[in-house]
DSSP file (Angstrom, degrees, kcal/mol; ACC not computed):
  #  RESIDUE AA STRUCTURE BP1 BP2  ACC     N-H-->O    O-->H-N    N-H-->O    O-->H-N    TCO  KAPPA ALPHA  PHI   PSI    X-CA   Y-CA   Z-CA
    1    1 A X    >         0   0    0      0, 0.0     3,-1.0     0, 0.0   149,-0.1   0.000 360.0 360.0 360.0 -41.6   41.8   54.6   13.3
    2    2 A X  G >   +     0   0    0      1,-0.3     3,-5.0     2,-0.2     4,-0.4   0.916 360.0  53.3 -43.6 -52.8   43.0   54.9   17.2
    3    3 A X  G 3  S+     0   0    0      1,-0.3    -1,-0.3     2,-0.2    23,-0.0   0.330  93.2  67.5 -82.9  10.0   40.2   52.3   18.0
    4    4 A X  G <  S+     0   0    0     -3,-1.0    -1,-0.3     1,-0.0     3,-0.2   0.368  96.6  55.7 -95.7  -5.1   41.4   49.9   15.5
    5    5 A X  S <  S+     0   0    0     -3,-5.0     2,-0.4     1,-0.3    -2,-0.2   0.477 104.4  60.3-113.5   9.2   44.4   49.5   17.7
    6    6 A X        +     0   0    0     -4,-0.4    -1,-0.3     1,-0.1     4,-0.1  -0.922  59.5 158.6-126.7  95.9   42.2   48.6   20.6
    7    7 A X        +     0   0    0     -2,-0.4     2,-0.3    -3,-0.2    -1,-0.1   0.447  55.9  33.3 -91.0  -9.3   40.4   45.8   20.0
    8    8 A X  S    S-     0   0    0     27,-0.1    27,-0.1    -3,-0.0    -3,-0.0  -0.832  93.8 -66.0-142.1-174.0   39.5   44.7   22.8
    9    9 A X  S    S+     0   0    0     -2,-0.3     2,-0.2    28,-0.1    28,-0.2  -0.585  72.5 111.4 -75.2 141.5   38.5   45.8   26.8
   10   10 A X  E    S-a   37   0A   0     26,-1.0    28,-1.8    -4,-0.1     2,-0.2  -0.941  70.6 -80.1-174.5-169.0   41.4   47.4   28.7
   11   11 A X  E     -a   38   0A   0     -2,-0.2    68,-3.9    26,-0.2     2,-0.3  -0.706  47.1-156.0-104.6 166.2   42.7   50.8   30.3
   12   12 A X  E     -ab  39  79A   0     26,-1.7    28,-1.8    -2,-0.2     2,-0.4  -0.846   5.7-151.8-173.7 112.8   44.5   53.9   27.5
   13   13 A X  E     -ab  40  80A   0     66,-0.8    68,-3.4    -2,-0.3     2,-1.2  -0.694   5.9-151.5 -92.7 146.3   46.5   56.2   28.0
   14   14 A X  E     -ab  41  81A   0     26,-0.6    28,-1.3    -2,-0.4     2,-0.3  -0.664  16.9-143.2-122.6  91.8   46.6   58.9   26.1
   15   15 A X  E    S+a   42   0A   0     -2,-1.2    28,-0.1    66,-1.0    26,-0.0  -0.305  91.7   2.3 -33.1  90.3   50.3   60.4   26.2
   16   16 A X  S    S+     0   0    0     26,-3.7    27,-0.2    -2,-0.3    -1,-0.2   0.829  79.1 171.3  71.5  81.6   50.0   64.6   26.2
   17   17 A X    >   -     0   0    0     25,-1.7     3,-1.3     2,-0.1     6,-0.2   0.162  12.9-177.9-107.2  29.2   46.1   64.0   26.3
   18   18 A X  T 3  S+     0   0    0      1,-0.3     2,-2.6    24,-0.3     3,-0.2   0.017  76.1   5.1 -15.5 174.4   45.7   68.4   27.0
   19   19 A X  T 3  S-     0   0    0     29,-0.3    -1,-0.3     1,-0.3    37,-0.2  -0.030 112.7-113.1 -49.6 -21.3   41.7   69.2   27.4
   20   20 A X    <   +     0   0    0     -2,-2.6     4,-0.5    -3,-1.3    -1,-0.3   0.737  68.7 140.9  91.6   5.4   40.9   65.0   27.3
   21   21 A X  S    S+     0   0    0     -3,-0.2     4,-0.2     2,-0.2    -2,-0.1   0.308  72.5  46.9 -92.8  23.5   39.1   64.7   24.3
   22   22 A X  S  > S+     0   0    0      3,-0.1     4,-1.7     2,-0.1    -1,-0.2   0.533 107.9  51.2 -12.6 -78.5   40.7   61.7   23.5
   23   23 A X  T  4 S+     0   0    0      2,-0.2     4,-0.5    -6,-0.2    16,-0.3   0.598 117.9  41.8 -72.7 -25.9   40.4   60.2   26.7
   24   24 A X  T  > S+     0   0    0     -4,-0.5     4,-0.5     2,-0.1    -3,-0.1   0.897 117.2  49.1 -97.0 -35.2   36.2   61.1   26.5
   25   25 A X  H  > S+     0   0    0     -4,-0.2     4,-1.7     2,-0.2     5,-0.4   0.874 106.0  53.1 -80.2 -50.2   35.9   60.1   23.0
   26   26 A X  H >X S+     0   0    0     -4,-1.7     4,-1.3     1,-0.2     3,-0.9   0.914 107.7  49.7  -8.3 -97.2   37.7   56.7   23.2
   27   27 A X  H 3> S+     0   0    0     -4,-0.5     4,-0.8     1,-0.3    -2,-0.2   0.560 110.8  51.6 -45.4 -26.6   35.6   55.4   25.9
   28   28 A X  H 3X S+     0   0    0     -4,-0.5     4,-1.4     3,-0.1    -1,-0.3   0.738 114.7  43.8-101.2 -15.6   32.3   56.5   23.8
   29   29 A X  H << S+     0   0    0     -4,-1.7    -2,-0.2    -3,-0.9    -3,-0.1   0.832 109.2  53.3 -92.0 -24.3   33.7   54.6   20.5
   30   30 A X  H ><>S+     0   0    0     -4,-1.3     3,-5.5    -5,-0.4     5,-2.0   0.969 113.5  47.4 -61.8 -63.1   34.8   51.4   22.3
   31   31 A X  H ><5S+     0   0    0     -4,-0.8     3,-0.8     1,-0.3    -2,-0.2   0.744 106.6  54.3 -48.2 -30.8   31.0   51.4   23.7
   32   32 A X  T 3<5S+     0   0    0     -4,-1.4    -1,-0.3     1,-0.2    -2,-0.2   0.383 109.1  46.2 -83.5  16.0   29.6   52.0   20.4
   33   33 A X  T < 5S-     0   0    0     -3,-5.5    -1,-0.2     2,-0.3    -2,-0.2   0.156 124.4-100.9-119.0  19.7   31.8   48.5   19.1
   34   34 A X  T < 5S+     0   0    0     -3,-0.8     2,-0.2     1,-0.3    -3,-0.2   0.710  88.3 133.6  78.1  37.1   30.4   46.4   22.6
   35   35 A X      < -     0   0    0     -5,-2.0     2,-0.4    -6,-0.1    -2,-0.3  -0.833  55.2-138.0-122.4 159.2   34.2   47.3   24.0
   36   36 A X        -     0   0    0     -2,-0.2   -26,-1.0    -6,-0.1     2,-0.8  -0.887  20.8-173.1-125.1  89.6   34.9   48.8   27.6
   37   37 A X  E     -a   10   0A   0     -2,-0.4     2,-0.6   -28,-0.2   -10,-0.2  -0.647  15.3-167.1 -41.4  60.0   37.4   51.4   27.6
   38   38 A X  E     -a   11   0A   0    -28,-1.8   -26,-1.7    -2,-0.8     2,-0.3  -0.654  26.0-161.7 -85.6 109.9   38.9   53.0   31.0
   39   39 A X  E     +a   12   0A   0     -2,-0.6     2,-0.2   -16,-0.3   -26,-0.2  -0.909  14.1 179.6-104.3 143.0   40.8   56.2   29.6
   40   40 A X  E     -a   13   0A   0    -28,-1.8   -26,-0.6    -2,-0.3     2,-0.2  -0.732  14.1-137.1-132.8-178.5   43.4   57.9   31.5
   41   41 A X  E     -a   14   0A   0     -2,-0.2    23,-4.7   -28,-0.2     2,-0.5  -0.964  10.6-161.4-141.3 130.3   45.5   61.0   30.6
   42   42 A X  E     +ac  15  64A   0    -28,-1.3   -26,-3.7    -2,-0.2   -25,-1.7  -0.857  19.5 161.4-126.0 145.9   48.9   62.4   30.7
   43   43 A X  E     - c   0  65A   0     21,-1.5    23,-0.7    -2,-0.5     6,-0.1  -0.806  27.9-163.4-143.2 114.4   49.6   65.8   30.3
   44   44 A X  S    S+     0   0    0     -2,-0.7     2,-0.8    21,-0.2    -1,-0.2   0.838  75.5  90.0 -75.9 -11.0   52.9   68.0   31.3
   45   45 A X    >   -     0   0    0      1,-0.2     3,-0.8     3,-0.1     4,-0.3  -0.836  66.2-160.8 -78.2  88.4   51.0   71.2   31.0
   46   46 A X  G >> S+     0   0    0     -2,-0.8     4,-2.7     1,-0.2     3,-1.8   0.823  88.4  56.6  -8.7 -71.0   49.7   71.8   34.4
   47   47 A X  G 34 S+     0   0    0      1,-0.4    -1,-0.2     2,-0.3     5,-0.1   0.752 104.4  44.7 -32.7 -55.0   47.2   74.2   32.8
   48   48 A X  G <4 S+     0   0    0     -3,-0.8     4,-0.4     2,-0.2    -1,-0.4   0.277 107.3  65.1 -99.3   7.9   45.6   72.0   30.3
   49   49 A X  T <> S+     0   0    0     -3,-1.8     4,-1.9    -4,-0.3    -2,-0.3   0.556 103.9  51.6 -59.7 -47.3   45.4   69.1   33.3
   50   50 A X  T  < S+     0   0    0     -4,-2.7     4,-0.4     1,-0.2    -2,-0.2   0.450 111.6  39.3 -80.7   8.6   43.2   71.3   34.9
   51   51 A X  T >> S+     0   0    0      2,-0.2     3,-2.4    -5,-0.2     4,-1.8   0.784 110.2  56.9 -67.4 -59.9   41.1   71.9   32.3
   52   52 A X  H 3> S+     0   0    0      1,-0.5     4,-2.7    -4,-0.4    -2,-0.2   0.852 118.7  36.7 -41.0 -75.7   41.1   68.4   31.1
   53   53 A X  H 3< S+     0   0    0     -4,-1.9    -1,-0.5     1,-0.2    -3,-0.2   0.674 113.8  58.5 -63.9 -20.1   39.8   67.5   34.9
   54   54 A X  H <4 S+     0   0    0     -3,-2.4     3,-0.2    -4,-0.4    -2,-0.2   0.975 114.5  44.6 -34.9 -70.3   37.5   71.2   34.8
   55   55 A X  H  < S+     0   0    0     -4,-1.8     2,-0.6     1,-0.2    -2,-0.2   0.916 125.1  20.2 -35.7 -64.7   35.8   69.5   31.6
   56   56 A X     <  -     0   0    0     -4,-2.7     3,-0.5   -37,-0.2    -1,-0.2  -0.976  66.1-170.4-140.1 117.7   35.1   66.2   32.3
   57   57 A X  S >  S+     0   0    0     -2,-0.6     3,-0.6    -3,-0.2     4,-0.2   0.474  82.9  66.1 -67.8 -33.9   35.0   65.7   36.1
   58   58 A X  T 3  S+     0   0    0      1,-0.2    -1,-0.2     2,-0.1    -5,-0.1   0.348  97.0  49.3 -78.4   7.5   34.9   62.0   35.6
   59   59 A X  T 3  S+     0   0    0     -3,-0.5    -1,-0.2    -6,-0.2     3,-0.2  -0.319  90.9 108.1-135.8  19.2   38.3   61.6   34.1
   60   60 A X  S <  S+     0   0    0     -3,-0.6     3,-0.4     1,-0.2    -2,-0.1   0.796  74.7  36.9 -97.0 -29.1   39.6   63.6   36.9
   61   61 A X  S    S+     0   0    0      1,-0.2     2,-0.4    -4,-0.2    -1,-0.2   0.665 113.5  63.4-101.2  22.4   41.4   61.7   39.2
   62   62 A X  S    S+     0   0    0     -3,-0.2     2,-0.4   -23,-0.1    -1,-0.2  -0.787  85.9  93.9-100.5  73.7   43.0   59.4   35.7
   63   63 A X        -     0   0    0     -2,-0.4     2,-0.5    -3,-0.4   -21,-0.2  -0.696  61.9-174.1-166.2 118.0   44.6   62.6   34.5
   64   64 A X  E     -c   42   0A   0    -23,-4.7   -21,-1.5    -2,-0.4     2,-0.2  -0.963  23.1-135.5-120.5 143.9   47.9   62.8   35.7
   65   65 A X  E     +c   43   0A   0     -2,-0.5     2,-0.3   -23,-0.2   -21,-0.2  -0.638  56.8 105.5 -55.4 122.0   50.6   65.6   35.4
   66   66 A X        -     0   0    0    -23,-0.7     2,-0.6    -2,-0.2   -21,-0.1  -0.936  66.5 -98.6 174.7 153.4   54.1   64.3   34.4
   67   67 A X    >>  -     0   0    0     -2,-0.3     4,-2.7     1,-0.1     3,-2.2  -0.954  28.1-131.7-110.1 137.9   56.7   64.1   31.2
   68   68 A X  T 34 S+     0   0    0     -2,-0.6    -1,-0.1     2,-0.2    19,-0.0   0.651 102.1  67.4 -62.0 -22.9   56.4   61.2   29.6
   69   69 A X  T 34 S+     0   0    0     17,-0.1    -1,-0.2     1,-0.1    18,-0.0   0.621 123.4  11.0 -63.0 -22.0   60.6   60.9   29.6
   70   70 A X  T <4 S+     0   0    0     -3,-2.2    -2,-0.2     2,-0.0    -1,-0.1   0.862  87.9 114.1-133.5 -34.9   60.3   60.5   33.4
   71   71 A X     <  -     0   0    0     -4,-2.7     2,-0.4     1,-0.1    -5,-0.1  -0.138  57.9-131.6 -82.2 147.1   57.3   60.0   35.0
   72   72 A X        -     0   0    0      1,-0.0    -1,-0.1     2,-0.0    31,-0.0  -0.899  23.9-123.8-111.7 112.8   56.8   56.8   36.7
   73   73 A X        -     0   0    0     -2,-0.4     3,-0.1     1,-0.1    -1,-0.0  -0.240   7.5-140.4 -54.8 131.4   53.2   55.1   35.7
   74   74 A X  S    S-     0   0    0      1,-0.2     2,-0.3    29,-0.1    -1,-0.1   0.484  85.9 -18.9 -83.6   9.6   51.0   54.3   39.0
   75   75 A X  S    S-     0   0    0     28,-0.0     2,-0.3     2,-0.0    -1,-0.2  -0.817  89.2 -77.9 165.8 165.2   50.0   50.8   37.0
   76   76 A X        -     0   0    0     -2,-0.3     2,-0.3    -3,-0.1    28,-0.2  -0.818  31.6-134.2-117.1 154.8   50.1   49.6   33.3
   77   77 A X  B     -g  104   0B   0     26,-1.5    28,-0.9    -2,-0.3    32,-0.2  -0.741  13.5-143.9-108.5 122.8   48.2   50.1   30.7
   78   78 A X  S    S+     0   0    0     -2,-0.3    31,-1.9    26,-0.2     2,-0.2   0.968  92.6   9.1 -42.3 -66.3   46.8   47.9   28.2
   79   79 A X  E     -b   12   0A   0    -68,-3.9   -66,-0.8    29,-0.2    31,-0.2  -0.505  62.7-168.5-103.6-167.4   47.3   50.8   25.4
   80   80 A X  E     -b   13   0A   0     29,-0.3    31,-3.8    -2,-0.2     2,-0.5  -0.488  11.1-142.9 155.4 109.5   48.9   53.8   25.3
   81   81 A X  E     +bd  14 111A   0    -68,-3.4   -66,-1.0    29,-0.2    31,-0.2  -0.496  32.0 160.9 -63.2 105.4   48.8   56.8   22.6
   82   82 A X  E     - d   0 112A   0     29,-6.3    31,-0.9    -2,-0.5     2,-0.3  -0.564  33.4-147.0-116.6-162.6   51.6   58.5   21.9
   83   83 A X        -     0   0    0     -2,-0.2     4,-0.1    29,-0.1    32,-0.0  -0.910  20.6-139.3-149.1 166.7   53.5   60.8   19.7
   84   84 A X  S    S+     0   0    0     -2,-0.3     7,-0.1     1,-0.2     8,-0.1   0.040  95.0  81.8 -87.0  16.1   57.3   61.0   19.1
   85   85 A X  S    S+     0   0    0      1,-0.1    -1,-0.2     7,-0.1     3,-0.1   0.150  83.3  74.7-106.3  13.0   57.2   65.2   19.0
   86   86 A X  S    S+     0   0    0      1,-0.1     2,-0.6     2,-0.1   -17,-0.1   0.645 100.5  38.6 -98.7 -16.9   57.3   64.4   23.2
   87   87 A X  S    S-     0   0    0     -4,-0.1     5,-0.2     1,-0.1    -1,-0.1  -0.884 104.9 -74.7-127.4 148.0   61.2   63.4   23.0
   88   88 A X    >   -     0   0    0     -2,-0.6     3,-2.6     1,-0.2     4,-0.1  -0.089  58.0 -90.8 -24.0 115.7   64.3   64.9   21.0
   89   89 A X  T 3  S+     0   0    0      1,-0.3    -1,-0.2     2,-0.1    -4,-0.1  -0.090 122.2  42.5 -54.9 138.9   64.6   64.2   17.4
   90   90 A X  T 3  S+     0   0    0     -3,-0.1    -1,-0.3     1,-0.1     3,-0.2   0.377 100.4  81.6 108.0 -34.9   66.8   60.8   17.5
   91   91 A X    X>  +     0   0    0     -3,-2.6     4,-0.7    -7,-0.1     3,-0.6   0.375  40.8 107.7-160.1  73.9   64.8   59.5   20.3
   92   92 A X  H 3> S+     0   0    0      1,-0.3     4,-0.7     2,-0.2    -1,-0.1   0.563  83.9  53.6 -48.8 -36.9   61.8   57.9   19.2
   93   93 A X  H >> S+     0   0    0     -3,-0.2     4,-0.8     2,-0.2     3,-0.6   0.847 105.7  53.2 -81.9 -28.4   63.2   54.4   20.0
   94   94 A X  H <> S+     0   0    0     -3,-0.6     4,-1.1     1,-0.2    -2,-0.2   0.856 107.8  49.4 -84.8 -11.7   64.0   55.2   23.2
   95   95 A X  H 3X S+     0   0    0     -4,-0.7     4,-0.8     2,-0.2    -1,-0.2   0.590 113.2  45.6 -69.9 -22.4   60.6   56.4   23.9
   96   96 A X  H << S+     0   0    0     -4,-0.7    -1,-0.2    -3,-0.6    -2,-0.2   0.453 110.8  54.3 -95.4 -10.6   59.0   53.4   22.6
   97   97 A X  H  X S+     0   0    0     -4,-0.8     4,-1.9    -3,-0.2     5,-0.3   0.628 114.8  41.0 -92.0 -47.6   61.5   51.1   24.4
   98   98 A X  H  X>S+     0   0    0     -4,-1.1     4,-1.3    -5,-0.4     5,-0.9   0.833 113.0  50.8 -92.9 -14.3   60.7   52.7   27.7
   99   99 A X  H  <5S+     0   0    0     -4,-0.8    -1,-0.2     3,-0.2    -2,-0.2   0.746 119.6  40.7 -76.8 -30.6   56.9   52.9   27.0
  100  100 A X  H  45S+     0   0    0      3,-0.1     4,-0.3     2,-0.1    -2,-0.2   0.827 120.6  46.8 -76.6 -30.5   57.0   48.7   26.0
  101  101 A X  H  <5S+     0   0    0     -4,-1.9    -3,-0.1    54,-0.1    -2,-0.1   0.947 127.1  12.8-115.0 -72.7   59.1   48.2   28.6
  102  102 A X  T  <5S+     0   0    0     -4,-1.3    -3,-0.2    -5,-0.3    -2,-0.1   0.716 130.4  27.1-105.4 -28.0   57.5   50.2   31.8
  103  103 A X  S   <S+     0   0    0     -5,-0.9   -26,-1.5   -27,-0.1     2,-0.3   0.389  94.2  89.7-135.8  47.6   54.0   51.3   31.3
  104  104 A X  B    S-g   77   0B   0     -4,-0.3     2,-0.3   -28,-0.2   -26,-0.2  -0.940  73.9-131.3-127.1 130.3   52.3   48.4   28.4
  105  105 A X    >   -     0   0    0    -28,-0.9     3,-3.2    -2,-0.3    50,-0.3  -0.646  51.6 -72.5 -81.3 137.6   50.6   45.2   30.4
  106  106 A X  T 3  S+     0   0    0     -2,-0.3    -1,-0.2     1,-0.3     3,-0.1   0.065 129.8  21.2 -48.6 138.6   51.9   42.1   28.7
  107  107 A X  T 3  S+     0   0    0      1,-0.2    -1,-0.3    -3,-0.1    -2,-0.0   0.562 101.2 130.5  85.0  -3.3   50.2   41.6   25.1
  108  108 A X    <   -     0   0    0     -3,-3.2    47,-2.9    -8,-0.1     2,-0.3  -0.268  52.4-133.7 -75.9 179.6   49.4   45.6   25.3
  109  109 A X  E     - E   0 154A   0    -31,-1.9     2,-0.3    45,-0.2   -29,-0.3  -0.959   7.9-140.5-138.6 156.4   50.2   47.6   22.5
  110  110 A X  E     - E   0 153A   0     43,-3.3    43,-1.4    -2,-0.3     2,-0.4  -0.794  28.8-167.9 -99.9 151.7   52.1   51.3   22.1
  111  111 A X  E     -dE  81 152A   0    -31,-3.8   -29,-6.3    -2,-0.3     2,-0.3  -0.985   1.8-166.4-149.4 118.0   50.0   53.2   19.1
  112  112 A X  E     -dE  82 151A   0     39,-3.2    39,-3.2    -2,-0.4     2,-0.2  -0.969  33.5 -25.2-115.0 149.7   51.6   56.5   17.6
  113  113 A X  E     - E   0 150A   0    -31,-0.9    37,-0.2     1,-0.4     2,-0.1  -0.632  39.8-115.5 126.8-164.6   49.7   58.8   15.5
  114  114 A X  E     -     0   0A   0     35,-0.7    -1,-0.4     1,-0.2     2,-0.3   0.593  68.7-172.3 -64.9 178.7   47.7   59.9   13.6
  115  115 A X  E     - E   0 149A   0     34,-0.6    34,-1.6    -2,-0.1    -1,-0.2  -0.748  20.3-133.7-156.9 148.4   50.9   60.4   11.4
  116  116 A X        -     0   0    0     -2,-0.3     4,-0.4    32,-0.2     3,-0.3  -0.359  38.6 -96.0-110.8 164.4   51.0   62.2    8.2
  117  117 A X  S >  S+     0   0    0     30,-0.3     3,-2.6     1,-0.2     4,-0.3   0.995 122.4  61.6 -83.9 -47.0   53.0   60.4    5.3
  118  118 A X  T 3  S+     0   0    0      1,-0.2     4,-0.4     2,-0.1    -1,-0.2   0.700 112.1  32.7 -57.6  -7.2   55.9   62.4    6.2
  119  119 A X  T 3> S+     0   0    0     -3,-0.3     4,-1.0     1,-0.1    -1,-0.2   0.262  91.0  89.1-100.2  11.3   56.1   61.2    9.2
  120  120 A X  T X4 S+     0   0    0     -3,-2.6     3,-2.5    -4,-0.4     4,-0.4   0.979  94.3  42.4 -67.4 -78.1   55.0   57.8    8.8
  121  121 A X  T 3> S+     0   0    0     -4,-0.3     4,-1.5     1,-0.3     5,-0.3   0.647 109.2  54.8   6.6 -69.5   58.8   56.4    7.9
  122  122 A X  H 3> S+     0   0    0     -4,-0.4     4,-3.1     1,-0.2    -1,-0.3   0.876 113.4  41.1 -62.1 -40.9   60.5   58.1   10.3
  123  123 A X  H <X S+     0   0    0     -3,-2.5     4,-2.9    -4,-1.0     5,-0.3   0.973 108.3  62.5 -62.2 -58.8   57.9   56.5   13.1
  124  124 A X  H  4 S+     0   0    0     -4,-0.4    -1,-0.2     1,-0.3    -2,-0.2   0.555 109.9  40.3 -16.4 -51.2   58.1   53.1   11.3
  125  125 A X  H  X S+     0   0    0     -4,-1.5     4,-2.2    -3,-0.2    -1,-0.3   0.761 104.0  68.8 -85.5 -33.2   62.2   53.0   12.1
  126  126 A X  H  < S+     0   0    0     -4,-3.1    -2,-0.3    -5,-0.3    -1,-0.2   0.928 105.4  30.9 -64.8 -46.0   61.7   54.2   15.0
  127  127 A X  T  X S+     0   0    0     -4,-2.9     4,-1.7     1,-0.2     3,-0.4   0.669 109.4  71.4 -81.1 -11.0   59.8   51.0   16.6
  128  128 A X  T  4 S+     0   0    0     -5,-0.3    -2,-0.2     1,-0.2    -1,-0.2   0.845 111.8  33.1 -86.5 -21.7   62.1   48.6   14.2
  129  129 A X  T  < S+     0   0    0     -4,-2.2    -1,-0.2     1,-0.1    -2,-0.2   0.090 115.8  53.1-103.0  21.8   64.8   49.8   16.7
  130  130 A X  T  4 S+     0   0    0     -3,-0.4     2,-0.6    -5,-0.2    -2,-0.2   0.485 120.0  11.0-119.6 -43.9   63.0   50.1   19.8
  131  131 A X     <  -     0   0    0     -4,-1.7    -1,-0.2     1,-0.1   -34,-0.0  -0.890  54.4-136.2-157.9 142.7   61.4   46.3   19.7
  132  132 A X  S    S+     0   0    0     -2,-0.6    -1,-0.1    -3,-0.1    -4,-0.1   0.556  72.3 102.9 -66.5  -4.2   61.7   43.3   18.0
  133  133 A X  S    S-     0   0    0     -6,-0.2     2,-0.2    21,-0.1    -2,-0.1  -0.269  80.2 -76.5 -72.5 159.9   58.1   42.7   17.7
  134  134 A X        -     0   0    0     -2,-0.0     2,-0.4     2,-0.0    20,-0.3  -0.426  41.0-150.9 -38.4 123.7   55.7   43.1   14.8
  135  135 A X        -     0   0    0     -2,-0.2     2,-0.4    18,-0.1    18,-0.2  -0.958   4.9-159.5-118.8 139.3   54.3   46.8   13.6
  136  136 A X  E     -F  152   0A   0     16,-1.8    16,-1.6    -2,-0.4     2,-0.4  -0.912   4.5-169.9 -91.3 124.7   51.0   47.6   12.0
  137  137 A X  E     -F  151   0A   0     -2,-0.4    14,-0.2    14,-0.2     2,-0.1  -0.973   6.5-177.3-104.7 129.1   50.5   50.4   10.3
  138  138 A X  E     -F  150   0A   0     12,-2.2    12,-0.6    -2,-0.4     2,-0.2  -0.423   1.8-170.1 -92.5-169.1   47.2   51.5    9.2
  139  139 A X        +     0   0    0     10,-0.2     2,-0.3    -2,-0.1    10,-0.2  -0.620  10.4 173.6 178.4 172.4   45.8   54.3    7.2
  140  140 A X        -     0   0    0      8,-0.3     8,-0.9    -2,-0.2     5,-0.1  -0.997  39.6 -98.7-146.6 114.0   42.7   56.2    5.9
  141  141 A X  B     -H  147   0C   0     -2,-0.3     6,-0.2     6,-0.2     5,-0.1  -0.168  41.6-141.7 -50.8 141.8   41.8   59.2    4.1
  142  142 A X    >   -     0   0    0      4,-1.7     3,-1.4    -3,-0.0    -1,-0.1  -0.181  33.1 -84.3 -91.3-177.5   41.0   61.8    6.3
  143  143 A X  T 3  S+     0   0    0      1,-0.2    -2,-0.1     2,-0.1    -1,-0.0   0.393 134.2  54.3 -69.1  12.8   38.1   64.4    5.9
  144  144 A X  T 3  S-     0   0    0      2,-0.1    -1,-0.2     0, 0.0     3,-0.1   0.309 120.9-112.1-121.2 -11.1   40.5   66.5    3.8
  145  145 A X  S <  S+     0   0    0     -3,-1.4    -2,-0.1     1,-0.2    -4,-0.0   0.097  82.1 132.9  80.9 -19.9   41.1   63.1    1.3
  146  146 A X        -     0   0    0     -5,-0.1    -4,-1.7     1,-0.1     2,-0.3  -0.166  62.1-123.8 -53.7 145.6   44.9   63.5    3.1
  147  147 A X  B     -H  141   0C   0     -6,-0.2   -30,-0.3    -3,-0.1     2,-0.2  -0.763  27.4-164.4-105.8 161.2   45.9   60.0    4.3
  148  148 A X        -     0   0    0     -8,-0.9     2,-0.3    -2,-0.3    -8,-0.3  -0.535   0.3-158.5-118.2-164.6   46.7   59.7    7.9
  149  149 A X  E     -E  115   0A   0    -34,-1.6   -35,-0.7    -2,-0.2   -34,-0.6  -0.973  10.3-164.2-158.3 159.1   48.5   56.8    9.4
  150  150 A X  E     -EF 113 138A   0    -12,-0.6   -12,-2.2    -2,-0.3     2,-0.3  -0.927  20.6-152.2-147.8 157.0   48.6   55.4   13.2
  151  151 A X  E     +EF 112 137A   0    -39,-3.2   -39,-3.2    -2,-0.3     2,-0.2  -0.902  18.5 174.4-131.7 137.3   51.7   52.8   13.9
  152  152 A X  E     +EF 111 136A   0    -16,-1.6   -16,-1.8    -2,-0.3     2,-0.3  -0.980  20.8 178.4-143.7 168.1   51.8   50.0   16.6
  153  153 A X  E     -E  110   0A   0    -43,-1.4   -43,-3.3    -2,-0.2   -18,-0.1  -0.953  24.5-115.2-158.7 163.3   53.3   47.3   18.1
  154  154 A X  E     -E  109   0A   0     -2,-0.3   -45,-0.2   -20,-0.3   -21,-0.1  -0.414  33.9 -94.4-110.2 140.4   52.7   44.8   21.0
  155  155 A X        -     0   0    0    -47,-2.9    -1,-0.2   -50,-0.3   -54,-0.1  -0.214  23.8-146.7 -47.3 152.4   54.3   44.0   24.2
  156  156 A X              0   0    0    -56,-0.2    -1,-0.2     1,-0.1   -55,-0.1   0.757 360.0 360.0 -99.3 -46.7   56.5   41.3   23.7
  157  157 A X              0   0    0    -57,-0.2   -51,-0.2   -53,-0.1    -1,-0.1   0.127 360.0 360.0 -42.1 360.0   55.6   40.2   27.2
C-alpha cells in the first residue's frame, strides 16, 4: 500500500525505520513498478541504527539517529513515512505540520500507516488540522483479512 503513495522517482524517509526493512524493501518494490527509490532512515534508538547500518551496509550512511520532534533534516525528502505513536497523544497535527513544512520537497507527500481502523479517524483529523491540502486514504485486506489503511497528503508547496 506504502508504494501506492509513491508513485513516482524520488528519496523516502522512513520515520523510526529500526533494522531498515522498510528502507530495503521500498527501493526493491519501486524497481519492480520501473520506479527509482533512494531510501533513507530515521531511527532514535541508537541500537537499532546500528543494526539497521550492520544489515544493510548500503543504507548506512542514509540512516540517521535523531527524534523526529527535533531533528533537523540534512535535505528534503520527496516522501516520508511516519507514524503518529512518535509524538504525544494530541499532537499528530503538529507532527504533520512540521513534517509538510520542514522535511517534504514541494509536491512531496507525508504517508502514515499502515493504520488499523481504529486508528484510521483519529489519523484522518489529524492532517485535516495540520494542512489544508487533500488526504487519501487507502486500504486493503491484509493477510489476516483485517483491513489496513495508510493516509496522505501533499506538500502544498
Amino acid at each position: 500500500m506504502i508504494l501506492e503513495a509513491t508513485p513516482n522517482d524520488g528519496s523516502f524517509l522512513d520515520v523510526g525505520c529500526a533494522t531498515g526493512h522498510l528502507m530495503e524493501s521500498i527501493e526493491q518494490w519501486a524497481a519492480q513498478r520501473e520506479i527509482s527509490i533512494a531510501a533513507y532512515g530515521l531511527e532514535i534508538d541508537p541500537d537499532l541504527a546500528a543494526e539497521a547500518r550492520r544489515r544493510l551496509p548500503v543504507f548506512a550512511d542514509r540512516i540517521f539517529i535523531g527524534n523526529v520532534s527535533e531533528w533537523s533534516p540534512p535535505r528534503r525528502f520527496t516522501y516520508v513515512r511516519t507514524g503518529l505513536e512518535y509524538v504525544p497523544a494530541g499532537e499528530g497535527a503538529w507532527l504533520l505540520r512540521r513534517l509538510l513544512a520542514e522535511f517534504i520537497e514541494p509536491g512531496g507527500r507525508v504517508i502514515v500507516g499502515p493504520l488499523n481502523e481504529e486508528t484510521v479517524d483519529s489519523v484522518r483529523q489529524a492532517f485535516r488540522d495540520a494542512a489544508p491540502s487533500e488526504t487519501v486514504i487507502v486500504s486493503r485486506p491484509d493477510r489476516n483479512g483485517k483491513t489496513r489503511y495508510i493516509v496522505w497528503s501533499m506538500s502544498g508547496r
